[in-house]
DONUBA-676055 format. One line per 10 residues: number of its first residue (from 1); their letters; for each residue z, x, y of C-alpha. Coordinates in nm, 4 decimals, always signed. Example, Ala and Ser with C-alpha at 12.3 -4.5 7.8 and 13.67 -1.06 7.14 Angstrom:
BEGIN
1 = AS = +0.7800:+1.2300:-0.4500  +0.7140:+1.3670:-0.1060
// end
This chain:
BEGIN
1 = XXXXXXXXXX = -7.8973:-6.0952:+1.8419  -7.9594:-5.7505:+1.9427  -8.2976:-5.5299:+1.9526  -8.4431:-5.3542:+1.6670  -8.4486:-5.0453:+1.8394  -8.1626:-4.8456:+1.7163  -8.1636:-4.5951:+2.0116  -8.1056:-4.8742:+2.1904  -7.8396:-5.0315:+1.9966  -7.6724:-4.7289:+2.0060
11 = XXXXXXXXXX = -7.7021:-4.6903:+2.3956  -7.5886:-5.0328:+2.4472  -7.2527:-4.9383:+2.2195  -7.1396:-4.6344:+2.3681  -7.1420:-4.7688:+2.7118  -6.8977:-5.0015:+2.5973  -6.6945:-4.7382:+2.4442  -6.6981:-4.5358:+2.7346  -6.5702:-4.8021:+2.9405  -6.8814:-4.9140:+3.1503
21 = XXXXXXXXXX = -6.8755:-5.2605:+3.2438  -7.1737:-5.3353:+3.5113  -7.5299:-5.2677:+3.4803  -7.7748:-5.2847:+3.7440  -8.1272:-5.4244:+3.6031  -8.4882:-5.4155:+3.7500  -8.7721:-5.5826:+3.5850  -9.0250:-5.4458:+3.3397  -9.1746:-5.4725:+2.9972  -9.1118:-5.1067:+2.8280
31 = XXXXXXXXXX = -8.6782:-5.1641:+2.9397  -8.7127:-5.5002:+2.8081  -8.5133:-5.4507:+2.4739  -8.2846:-5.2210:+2.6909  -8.2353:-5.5399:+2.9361  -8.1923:-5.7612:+2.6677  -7.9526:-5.6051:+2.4783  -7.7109:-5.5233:+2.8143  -7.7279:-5.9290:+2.8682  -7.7045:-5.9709:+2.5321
41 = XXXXXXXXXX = -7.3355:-5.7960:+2.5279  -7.0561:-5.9992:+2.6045  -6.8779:-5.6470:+2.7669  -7.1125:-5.5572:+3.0670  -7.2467:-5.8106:+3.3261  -7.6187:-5.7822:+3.4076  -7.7461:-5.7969:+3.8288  -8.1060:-5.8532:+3.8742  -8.2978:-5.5968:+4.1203  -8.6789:-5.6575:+4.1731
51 = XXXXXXXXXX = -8.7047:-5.3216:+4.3795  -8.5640:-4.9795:+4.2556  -8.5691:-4.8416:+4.5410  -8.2581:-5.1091:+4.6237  -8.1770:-5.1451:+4.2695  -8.0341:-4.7885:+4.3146  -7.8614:-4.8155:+4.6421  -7.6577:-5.1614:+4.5001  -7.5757:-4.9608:+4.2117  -7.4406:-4.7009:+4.4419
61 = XXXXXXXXXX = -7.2311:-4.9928:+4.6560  -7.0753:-5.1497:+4.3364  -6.9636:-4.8115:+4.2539  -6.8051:-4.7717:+4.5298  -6.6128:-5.1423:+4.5364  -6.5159:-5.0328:+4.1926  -6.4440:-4.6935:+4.1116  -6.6041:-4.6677:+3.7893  -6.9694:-4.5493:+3.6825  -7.2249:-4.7952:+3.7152
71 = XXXXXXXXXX = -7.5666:-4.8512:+3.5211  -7.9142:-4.8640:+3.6945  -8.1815:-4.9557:+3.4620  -8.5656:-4.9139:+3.4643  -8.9117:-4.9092:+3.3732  -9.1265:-4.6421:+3.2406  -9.3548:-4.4835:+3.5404  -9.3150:-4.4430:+3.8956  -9.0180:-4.6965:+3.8705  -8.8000:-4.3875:+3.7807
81 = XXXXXXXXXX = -8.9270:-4.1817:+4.0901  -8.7743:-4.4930:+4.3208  -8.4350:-4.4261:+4.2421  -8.4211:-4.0753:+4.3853  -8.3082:-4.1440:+4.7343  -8.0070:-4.3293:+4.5997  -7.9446:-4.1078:+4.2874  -7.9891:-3.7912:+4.5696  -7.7011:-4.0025:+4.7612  -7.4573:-4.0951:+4.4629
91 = XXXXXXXXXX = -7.4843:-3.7101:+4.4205  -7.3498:-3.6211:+4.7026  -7.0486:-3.9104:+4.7559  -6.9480:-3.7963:+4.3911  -7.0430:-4.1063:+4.2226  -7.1214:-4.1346:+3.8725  -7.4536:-4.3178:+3.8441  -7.5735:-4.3708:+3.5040  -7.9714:-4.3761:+3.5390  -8.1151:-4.5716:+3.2068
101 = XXXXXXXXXX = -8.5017:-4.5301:+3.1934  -8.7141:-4.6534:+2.9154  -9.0157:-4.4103:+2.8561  -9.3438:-4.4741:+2.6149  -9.3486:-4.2269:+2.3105  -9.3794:-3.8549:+2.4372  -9.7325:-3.8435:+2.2539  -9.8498:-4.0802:+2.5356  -9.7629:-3.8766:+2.8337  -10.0183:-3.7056:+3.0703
111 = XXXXXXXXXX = -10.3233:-3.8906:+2.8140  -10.4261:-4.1493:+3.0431  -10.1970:-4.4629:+2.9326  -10.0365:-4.6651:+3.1368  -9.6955:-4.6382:+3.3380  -9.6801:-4.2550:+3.1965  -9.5473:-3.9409:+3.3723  -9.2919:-3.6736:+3.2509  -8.9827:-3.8826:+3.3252  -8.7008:-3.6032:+3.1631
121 = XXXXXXXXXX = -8.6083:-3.3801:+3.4702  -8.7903:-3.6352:+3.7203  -8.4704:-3.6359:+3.8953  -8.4095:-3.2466:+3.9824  -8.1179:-3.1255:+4.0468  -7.9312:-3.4645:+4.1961  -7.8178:-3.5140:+3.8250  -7.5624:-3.3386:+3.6239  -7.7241:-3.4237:+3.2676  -8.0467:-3.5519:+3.1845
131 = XXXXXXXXXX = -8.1476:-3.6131:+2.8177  -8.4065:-3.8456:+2.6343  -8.3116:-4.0297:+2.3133  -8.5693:-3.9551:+2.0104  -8.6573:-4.2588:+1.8159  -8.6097:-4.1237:+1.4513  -8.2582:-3.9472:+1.4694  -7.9496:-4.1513:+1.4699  -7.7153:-3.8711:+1.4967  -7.9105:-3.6393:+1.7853
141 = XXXXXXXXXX = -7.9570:-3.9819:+2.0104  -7.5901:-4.0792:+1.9793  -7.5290:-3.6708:+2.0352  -7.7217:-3.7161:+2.3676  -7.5696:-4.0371:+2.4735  -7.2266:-3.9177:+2.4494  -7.3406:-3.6008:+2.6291  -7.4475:-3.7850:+2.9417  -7.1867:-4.0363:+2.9477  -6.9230:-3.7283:+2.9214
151 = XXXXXXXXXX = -7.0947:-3.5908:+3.2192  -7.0997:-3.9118:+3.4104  -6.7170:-3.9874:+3.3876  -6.5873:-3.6367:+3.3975  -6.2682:-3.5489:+3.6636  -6.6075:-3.4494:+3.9070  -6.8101:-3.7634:+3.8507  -7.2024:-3.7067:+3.9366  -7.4872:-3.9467:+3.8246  -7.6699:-3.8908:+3.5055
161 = XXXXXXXXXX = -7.9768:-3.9668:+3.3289  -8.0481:-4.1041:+2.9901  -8.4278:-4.1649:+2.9172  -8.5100:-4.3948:+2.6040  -8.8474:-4.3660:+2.4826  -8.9560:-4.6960:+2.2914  -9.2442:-4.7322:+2.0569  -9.4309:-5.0743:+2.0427  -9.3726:-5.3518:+1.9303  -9.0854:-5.4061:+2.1792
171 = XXXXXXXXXX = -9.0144:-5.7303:+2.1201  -8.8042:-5.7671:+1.8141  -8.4430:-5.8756:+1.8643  -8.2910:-5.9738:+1.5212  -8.0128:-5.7150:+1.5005  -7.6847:-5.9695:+1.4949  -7.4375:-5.6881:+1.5978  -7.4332:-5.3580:+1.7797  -7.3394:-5.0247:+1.5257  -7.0238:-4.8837:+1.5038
181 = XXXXXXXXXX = -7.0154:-4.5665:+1.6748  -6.8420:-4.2335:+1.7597  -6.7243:-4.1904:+2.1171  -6.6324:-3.8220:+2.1716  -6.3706:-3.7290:+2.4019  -6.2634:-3.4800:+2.6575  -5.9355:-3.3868:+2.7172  -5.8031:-3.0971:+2.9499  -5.4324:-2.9695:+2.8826  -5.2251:-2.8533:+3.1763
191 = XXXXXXXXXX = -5.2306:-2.5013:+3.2183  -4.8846:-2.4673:+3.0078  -5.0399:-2.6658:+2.7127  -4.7475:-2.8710:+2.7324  -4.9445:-3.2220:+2.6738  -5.2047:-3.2409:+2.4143  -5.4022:-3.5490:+2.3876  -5.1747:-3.7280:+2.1325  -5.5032:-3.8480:+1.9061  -5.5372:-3.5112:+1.8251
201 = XXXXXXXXXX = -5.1730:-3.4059:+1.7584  -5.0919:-3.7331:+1.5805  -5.4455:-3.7266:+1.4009  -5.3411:-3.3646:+1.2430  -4.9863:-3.4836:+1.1496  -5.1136:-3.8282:+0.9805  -5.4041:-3.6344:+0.7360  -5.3794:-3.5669:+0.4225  -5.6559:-3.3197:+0.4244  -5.6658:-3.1304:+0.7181
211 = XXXXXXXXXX = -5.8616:-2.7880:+0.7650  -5.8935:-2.5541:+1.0435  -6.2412:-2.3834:+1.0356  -6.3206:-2.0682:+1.2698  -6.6397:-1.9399:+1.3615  -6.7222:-1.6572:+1.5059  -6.5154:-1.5328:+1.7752  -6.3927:-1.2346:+2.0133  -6.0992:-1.0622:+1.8350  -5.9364:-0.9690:+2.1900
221 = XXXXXXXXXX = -5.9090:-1.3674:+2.2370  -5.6658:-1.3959:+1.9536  -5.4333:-1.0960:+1.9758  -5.0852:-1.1658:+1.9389  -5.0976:-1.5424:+1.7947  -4.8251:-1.7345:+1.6856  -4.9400:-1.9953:+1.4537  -4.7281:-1.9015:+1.1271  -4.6509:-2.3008:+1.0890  -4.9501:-2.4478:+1.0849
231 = XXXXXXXXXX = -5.0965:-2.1892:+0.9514  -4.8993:-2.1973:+0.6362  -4.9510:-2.5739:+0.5859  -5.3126:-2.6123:+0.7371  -5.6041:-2.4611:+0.5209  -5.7941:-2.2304:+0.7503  -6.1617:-2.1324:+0.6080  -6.3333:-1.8402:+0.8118  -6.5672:-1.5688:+0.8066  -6.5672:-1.2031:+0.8652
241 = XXXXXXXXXX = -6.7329:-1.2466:+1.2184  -6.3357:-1.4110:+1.2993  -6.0494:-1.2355:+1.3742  -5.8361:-1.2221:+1.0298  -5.7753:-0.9200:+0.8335  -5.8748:-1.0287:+0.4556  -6.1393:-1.2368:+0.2951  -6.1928:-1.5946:+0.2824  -6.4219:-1.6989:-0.0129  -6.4675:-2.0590:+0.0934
251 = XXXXXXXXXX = -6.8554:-1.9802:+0.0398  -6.7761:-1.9346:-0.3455  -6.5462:-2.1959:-0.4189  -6.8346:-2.4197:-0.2318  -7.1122:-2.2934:-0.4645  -6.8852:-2.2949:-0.7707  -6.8183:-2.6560:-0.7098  -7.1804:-2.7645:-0.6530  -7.2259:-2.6395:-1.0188  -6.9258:-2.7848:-1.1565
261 = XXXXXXXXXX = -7.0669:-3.0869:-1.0690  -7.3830:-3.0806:-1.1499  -7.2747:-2.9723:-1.5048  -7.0543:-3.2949:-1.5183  -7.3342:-3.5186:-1.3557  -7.0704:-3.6167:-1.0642  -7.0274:-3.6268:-0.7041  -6.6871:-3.6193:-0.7010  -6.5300:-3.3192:-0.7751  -6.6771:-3.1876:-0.4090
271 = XXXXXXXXXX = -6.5151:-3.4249:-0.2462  -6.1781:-3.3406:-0.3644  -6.2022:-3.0246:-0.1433  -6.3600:-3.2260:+0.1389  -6.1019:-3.2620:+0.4588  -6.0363:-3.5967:+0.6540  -5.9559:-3.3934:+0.9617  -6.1084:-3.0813:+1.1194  -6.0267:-2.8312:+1.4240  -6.3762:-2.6198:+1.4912
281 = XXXXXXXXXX = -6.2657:-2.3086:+1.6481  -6.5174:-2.0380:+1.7796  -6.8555:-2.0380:+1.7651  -7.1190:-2.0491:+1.4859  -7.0781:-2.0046:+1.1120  -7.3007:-1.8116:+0.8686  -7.2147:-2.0259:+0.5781  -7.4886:-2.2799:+0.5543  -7.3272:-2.3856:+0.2437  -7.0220:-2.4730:+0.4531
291 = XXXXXXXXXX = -7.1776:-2.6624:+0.7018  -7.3685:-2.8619:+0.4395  -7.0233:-2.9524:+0.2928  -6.8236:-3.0793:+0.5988  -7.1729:-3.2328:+0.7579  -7.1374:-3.4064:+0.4153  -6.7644:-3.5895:+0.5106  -6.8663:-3.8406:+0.6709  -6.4993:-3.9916:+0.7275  -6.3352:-3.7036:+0.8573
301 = XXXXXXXXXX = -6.3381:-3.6455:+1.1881  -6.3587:-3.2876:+1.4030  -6.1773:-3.1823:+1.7061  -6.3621:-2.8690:+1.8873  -6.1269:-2.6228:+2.0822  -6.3346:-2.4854:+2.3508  -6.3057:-2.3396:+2.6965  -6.6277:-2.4557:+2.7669  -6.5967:-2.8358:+2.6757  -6.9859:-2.8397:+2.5381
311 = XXXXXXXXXX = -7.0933:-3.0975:+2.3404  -7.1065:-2.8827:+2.0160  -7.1450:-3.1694:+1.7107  -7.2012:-2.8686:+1.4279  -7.0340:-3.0706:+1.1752  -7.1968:-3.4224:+1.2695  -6.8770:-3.6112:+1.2643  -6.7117:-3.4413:+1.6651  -6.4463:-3.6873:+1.7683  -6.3065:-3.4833:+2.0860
321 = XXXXXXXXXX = -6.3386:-3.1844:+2.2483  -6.0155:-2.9899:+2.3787  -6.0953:-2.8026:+2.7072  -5.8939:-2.4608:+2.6977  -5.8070:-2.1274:+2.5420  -5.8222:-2.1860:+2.1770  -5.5482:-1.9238:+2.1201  -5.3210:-2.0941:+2.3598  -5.4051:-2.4432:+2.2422  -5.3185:-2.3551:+1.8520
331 = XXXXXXXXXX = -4.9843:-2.2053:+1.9835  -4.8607:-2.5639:+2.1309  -5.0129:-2.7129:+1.8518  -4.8070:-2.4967:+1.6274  -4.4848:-2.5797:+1.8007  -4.5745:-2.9893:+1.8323  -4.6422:-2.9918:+1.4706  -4.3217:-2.8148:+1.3488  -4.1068:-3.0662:+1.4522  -4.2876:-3.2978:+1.2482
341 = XXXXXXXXXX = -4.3775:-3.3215:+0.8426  -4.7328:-3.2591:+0.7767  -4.8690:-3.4444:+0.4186  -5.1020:-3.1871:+0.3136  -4.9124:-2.9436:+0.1057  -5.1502:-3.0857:-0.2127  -5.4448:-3.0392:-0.0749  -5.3913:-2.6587:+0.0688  -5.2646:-2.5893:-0.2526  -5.5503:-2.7065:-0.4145
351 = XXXXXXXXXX = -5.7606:-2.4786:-0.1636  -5.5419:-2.1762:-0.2286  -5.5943:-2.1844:-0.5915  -5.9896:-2.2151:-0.5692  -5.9496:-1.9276:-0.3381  -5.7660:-1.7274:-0.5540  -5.9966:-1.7255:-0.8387  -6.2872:-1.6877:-0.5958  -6.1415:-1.3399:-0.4428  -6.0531:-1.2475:-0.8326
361 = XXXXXXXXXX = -6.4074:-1.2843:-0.9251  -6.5324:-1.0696:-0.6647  -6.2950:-0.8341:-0.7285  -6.3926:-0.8606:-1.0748  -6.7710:-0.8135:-1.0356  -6.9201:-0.4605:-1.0323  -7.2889:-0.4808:-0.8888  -7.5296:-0.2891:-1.0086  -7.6774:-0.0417:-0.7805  -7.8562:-0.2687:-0.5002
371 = XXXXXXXXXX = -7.7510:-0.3513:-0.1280  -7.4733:-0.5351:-0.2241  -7.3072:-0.2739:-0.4662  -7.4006:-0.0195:-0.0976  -7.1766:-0.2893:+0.0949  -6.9025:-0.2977:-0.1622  -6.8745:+0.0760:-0.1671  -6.8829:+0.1544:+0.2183  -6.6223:-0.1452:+0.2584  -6.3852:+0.0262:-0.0405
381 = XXXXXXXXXX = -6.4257:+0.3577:+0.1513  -6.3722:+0.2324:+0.5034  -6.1059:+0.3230:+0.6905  -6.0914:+0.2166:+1.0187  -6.3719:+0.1814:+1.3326  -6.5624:-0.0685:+1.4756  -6.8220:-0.2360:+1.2019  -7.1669:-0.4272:+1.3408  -7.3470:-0.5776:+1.0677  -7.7145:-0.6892:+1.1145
391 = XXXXXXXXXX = -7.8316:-1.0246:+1.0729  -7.9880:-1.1850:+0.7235  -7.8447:-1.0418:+0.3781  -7.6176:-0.8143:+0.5696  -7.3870:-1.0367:+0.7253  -7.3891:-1.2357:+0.3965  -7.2702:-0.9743:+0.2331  -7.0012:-0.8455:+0.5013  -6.8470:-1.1931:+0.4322  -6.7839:-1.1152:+0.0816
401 = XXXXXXXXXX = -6.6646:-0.7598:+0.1185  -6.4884:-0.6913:+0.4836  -6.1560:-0.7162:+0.5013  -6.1484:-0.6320:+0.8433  -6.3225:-0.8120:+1.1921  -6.6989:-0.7776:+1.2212  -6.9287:-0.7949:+1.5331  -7.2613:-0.9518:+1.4454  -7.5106:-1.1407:+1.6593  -7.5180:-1.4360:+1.5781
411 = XXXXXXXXXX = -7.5626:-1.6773:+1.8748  -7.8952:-1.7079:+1.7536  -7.9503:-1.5203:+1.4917  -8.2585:-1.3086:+1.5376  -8.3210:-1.0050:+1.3398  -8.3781:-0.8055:+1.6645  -8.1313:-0.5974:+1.8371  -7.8648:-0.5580:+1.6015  -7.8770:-0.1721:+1.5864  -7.9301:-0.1671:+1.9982
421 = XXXXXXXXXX = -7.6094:-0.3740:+2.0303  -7.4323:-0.1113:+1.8006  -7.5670:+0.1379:+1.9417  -7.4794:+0.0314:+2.3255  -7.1195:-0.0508:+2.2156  -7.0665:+0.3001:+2.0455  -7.1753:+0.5049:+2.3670  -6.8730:+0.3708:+2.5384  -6.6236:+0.3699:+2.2761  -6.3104:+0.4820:+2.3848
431 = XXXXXXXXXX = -6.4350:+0.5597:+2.7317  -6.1116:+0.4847:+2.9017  -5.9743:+0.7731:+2.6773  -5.9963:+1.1375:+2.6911  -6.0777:+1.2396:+2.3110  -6.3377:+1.4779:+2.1411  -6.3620:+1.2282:+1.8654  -6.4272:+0.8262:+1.9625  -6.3926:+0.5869:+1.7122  -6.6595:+0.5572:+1.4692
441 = XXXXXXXXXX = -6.8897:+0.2722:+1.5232  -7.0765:+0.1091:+1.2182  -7.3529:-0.0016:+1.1735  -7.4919:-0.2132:+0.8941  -7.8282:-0.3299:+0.9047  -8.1504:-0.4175:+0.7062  -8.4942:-0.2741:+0.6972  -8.6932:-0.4885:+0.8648  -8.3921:-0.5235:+1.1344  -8.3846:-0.1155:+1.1266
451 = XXXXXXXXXX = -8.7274:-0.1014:+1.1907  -8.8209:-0.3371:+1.4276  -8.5292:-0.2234:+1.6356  -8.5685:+0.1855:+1.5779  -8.6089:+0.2520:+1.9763  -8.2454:+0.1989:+1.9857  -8.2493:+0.5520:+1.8577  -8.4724:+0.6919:+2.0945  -8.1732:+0.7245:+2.3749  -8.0191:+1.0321:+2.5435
461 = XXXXXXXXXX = -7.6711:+0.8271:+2.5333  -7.6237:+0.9037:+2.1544  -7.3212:+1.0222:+2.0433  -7.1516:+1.1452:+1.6992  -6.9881:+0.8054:+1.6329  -7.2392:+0.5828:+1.5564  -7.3063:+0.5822:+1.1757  -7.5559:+0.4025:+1.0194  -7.5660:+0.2707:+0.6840  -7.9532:+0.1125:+0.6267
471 = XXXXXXXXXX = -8.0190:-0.0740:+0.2995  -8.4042:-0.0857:+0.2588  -8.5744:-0.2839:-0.0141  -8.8837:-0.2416:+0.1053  -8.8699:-0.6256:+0.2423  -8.7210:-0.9017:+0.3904  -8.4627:-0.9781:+0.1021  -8.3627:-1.2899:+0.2511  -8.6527:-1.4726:+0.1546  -8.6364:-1.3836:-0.2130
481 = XXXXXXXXXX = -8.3389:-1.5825:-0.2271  -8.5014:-1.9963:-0.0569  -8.5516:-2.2159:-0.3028  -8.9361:-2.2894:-0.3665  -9.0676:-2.0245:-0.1553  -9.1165:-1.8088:-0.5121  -9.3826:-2.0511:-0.5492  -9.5748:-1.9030:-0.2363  -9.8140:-1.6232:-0.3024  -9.7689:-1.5460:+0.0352
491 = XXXXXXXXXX = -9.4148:-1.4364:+0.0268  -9.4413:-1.0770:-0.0288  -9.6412:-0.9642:+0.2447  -9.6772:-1.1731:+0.4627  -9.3910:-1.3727:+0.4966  -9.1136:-1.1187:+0.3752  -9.3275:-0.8490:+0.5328  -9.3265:-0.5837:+0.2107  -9.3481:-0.2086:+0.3220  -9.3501:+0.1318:+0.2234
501 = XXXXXXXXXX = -9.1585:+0.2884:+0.5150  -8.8494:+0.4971:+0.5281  -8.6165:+0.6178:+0.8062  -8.6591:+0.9593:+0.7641  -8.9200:+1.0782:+0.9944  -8.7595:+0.8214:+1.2820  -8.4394:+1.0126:+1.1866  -8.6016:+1.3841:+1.2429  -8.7877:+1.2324:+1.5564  -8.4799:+1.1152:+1.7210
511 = XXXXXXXXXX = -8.2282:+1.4376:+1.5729  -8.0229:+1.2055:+1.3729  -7.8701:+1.2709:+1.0587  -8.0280:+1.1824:+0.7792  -7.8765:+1.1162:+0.4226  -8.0543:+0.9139:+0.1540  -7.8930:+0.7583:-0.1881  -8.1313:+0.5986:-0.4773  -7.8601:+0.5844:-0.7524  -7.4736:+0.4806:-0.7623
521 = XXXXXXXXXX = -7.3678:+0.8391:-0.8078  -7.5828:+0.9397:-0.4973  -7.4567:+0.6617:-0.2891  -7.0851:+0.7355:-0.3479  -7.1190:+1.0623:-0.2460  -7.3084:+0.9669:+0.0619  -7.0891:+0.6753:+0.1638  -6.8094:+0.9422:+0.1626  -7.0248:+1.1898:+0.3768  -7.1304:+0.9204:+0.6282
531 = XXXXXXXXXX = -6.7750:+0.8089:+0.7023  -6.6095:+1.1333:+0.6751  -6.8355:+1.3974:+0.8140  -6.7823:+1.5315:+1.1448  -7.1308:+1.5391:+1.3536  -7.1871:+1.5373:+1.7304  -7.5077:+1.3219:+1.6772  -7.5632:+0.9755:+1.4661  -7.5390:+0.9770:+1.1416  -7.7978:+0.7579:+0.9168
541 = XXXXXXXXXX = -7.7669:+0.6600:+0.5293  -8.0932:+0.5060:+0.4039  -7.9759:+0.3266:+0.0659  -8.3296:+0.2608:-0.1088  -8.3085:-0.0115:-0.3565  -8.5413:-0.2484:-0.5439  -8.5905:-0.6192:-0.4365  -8.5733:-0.7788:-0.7478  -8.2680:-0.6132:-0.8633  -8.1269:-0.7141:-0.5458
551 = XXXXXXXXXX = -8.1769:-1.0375:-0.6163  -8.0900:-1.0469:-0.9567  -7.7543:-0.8857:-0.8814  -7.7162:-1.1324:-0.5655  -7.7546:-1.4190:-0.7908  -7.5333:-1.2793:-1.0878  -7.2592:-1.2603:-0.8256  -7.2370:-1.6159:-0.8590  -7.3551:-1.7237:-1.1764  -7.1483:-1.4709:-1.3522
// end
């Protein structure tokens, strides 16, 4: 029987799945159920150390005999800070150590209990990885684990260290078996991409429902890609911040359906869209609706293409990460695959109708005049440049209209700096060329974005190209649209921030441009004059429009 502790359980599984076999074990009541459970398990043999400061240093010699990572396992307290001469050494030979420390609850440190210090980063910089297990989260402990055990048996092996914090009672051991869990991979392709890792290249050709989903990315990474195969019998879901010239509506055919079946009292119709195998390309995607949904398939499992090789579990269910250029990785992929018959020409058809009638209706819908009936018109009018869209409504609405790549940041996701970033990339816009005329850069942004990031304005740098379409509401629109936060009488001003401001007099301060639209006919006419006007300074169009009808028209989108 194993411990109740389920960070421990899962601790004591993964090192079997990651192939580690010996575990060096010093004495202690707080690693107790960590002890137990490693001589509980018929896979890895247990060797009593009194001393750490030995306990280490045999770890280190067994390593050596053996070739493989080895486990060290302490104590909470000053039993952690005895292992740093050998995990120092095992640094420096190249040997992958694998430090296991139990730890009381973090509330306990630095108050005065017993056998307490700040044990997470106790060993410096003689460890590639250090992370501590929370008690309450199944899938962020197992996230961690893998982490450090990655580290500890990559191609440059270093030690590592896992600290597992364990709330009282300790004692408890009535678990019969240790949980079935995920060990992520790491694979590295030659520099031709000639060998895949065949779990991944068999994995896509056995599924029935497999879906490649791109975040955002660099459109200069993906110039030039042959993937026509698997493109044409993979669905691929993606966003405007990705490098594809027309609109997915995945974000739709999500929300439509959620309602179908909550109209029909079932949970299944949702899963008849839901894959069984996933590639993650790029980076992050707006579409909380879409990571809801594949968090929500349990059973399928994702592959992340990364040159990085981060542990990056967005969808909860990462089964391996492939180390590389994602462009040149979906081109060998491509070719592998096309020699063989993919099963999942049902289930991209199926996708490609709900598609369909998702780009029809938003075709179909004519907004009233708000922000998103601003974003409509600027995209039908667009024709050509560089686009930045601002965080918050903005980008949400650039992923139902743009038709075209958009830069947005996004790596976190702040409302600050989105006109700067614009603004910096349009001052060297076509800087390698000689022309009178650079490309027009675009910006689209919200109010409270606008405002809180005006000094990007206040620069000498400035040229003609940078146009500016701002849609202020007088508010933070975003939060009119969270569930339950209507309920708040603090929403309005002090949570969405209400205001009475305009760009105008920053516009005159700055000698920008200024054009203002408060009705459709107005805004046509000054969508045209913003993209079409020639002007050797920045150009600004402040679309003033009222919250509630931009809500309203937000939510008739998809209720309509």
């Amino acid at each position: 029987m194993y411990s109740n502790k389920e960070s421990v359980n899962q601790l004591t599984a993964l090192l079997v799945k990651y192939g580690i076999r010996h575990a060096v074990v010093c004495p202690g009541s707080r690693n107790a159920p960590i002890v137990h459970n490693l001589n509980e398990c018929p896979d890895i043999a247990c060797y009593p150390v009194t001393d750490e400061r030995s306990a280490g240093f045999y770890a280190l010699g067994m390593m050596q005999a053996l070739d493989e990572p080895v486990v060290v396992c302490v104590t909470s307290g000053t039993a952690l800070l005895n292992l740093a001469p050998a995990v120092a050494e095992a640094w420096y030979q190249h040997q992958p150590l694998v430090v296991v420390s139990a730890d009381r609850p973090e509330a306990w440190i630095d108050q005065l209990d017993g056998q307490t210090l700040p044990q997470p980063g106790a060993l410096g910089r003689f460890v590639r990885c250090t992370v501590s297990l929370p008690e309450a989260d199944p899938w962020h402990s197992a996230r961690l684990i893998g982490e450090a055990l990655l580290a500890a048996t990559a191609d440059d092996a270093r030690p590592v260290h896992i600290n597992v914090p364990i709330s009282e009672p300790l004692f408890t051991f009535d678990v019969p078996q240790l949980p079935d869990v995920r060990r992520i991979i790491r694979m590295s392709p030659p520099r031709d991409y000639d060998c895949l890792c065949p779990e991944f290249v068999d994995g896509l050709i056995a599924a029935r429902r497999p879906m490649i989903v791109f975040g955002q990315t660099n459109p200069h990474d993906f110039e030039g890609i042959d993937v026509e195969f698997l493109f044409s019998h993979v669905i691929v879901l993606h966003e405007a911040l990705s490098p594809f010239p027309h609109v997915s509506h995945f974000d739709e055919v999500l929300f439509f359906e959620e309602l179908r079946s909550k109209e029909l009292g079932s949970k299944e119709l949702g899963s008849l869209l839901a894959p069984d195998f996933i590639i993650h390309v790029g980076d992050t995607v707006v579409s909380k609706r879409l990571r809801r949904f594949l968090r929500s398939a349990a059973n399928a499992q994702t592959w992340r293409i990364s040159q990085s090789g981060d542990v990056e579990d967005t969808f909860q269910n990462l089964r391996g990460i492939i180390v590389g250029d994602p462009e040149s990785v979906l081109q060998s992929l491509s070719y592998k695959v096309s020699r063989s018959k993919l099963s999942s020409t049902a289930y991209r058809r199926q996708w490609l109708a709900a598609l369909t009638e998702a780009a029809r209706h938003a075709a179909d819908y004519q907004p009233a005049y708000s922000q998103m009936a601003a974003v409509k018109c600027f995209e039908e009018h667009l024709s050509g440049g560089t686009v930045h869209y601002a965080n918050s409504t903005a980008i949400r609405l650039a992923n139902i209209y743009a038709s075209h790549h958009v830069w947005c940041n996004r790596g976190v996701n702040g409302i600050e700096g989105s006109l700067s970033t614009a603004a910096g990339y349009s001052v060297v816009a076509d800087l390698s060329h000689v022309s009178p005329s650079p490309s027009p850069v675009y910006c689209v942004i919200g109010d409270l974005s606008f405002f809180y990031d005006q000094n990007a304005l206040w620069n000498q740098n400035l040229r003609g190209n940078l146009r500016i379409l701002l849609l202020n509401n007088g508010c933070g629109g975003i939060f009119n649209l969270l569930p339950g936060l209507d309920q708040s009488p603090a929403r309005g001003r002090l949570v969405a921030a209400a205001h009475q401001t305009t760009a105008e007099g920053i516009c005159r301060q700055n000698d920008i441009v200024y054009l203002k639209a408060e009705t459709m006919a107005q805004l046509h006419a000054a969508i045209d004059t913003l993209i079409n006007t020639a002007s050797d300074r920045p150009v600004l169009l402040e679309v003033l429009t009222d919250a509630r009808c931009d809500e309203q028209v937000y939510r008739d989108y998809y209720i309509s």
